[in-house]
Structures are given as C-alpha cells and as structure tokens.
C-alpha positions as CSV (number, residue, x, y, z in Angstrom):
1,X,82.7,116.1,102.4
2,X,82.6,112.5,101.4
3,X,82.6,110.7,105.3
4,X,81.8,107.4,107.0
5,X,81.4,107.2,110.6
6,X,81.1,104.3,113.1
7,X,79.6,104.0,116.3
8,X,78.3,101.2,118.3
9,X,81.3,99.3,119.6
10,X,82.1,98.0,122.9
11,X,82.8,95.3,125.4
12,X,80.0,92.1,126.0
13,X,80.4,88.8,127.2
14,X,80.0,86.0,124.7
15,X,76.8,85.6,123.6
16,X,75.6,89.1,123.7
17,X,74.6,91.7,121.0
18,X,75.8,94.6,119.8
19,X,74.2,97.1,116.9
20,X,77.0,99.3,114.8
21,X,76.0,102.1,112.8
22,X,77.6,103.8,110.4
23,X,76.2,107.5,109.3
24,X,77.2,108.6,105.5
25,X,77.7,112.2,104.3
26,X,78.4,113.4,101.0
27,X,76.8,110.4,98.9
28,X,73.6,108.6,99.3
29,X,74.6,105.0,100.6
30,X,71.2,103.9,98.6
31,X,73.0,104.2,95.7
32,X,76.3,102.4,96.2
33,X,77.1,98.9,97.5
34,X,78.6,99.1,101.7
35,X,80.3,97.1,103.0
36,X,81.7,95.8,106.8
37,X,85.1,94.6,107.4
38,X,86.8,93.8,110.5
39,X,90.2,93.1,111.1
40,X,92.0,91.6,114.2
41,X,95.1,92.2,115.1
42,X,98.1,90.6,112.9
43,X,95.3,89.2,110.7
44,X,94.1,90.3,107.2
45,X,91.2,93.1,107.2
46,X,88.3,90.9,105.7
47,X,84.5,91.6,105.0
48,X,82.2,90.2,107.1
49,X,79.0,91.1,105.1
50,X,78.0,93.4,102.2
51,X,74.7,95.4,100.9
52,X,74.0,96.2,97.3
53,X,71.6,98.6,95.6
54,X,69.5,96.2,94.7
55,X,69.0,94.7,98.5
56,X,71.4,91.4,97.6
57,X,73.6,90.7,101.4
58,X,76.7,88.6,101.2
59,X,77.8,87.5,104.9
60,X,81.4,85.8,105.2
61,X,80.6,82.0,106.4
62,X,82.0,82.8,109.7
63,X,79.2,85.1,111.0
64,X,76.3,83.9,109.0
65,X,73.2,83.5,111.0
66,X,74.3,85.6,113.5
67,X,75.2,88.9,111.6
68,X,72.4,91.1,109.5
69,X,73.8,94.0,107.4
70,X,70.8,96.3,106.6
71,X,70.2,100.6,105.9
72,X,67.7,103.1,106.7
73,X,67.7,105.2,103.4
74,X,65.6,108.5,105.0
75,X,68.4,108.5,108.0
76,X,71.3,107.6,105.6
77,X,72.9,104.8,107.6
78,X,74.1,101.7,107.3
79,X,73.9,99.2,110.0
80,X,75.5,95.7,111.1
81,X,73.7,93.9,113.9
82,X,75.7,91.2,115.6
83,X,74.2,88.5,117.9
84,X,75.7,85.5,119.4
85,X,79.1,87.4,119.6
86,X,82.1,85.1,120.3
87,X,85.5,86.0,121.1
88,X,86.5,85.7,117.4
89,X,84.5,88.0,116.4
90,X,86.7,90.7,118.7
91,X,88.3,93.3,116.1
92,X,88.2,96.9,114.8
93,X,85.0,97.1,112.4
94,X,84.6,99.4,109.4
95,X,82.3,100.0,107.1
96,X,82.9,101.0,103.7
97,X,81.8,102.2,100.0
98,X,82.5,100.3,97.0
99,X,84.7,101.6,93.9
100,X,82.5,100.1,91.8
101,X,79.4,101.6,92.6
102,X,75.9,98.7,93.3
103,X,78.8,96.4,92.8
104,X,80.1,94.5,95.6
105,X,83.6,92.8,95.5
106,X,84.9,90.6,98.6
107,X,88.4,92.6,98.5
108,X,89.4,95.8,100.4
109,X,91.1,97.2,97.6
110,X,87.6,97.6,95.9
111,X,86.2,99.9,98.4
112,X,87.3,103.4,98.3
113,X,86.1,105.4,101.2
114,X,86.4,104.2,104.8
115,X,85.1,105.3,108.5
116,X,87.2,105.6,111.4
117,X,86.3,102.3,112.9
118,X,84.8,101.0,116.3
119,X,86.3,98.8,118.0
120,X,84.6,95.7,119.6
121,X,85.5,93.0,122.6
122,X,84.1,89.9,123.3
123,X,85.1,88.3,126.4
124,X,84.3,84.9,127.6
C-alpha cells in the first residue's frame, strides 16, 4: 500500500509550536519531492512548503521563518515544524507526493498521493 499519514495536530495559543509528522509506506519519501499544504475553510488548499530529492525547500511567503520542512530517511517520515503559530495559520494540513517525482510544483494538482490530514487551531 501506497499511504501517507499525519499526526501532530492540535490546539495552542498564538505563539506556540507545534511538530507534524507524516509516516510514508509503500515508496521511499527520499526519493520523491513532499510536500505540505493546508487549507482553511472556504479558502483554496495551498502549499505552505516543499522538500526535493536533492534537499532544495520552498516555504510560501506567509510562513517563512517560522516553518522548517525537513525528513528522517532511516524512519521514512516527513516532518513540518511550525513556530510562532498565529491564528492564520489555523487549517487542515496535508502532506503529499509529487507526480512528478524530485520535482516540486506549487499546485495540488501535481501531487498524487495524499494523507488524511491533521487538523490544527491557533487561538489568540
């Protein structure tokens, strides 16, 4: 089985932290570029950072500085570690695996296997 599971979420206040994980079976995430997206509700899903084989991270503008995408290749996860969290940043978070294989596009479209999601709630 090709699978993608999150865990991590929560509730904090603003201005806490908060580590999501996201164990892969099925594929070796080493070898493919993942991805995070989030999506709020009656907004667009959008990605909030990426990781590519090569070790290149793309963060979206919003969270840069405070987010760090990284992966532990002998435990096969991928991992999104959020500081600073504001209210914005409340959503359901996914993490994903690109179509395209080290290649990382901005789009959802271009990913092509998904987790569940975990939700997470930043109160002021």
């Amino acid at each position: 089985q090709v699978q993608l599971v999150e865990s991590g979420g929560g509730s904090v206040q603003a201005g806490g932290s908060l580590r999501l994980s996201c164990a892969a079976s099925g594929f070796t995430v080493h070898s493919y570029c993942m991805g995070w997206f989030r999506q709020a509700p009656g907004k667009e899903r959008e990605r909030v950072a990426s990781l590519g084989t090569e070790g290149t991270t793309t963060s979206a503008e919003s969270v840069k500085g405070r987010f760090t995408i990284s992966r532990d290749s002998a435990k096969n996860t991928l991992y999104l570690q959020m500081n600073s969290l504001k209210p914005d940043d409340t959503a359901m978070y996914y993490c994903a695996r690109s179509a395209w294989g080290g290649l990382c596009f901005p789009g959802p479209s271009t990913y092509d296997v998904w987790g569940q999601g975990t939700q997470v709630t930043v109160s002021s």
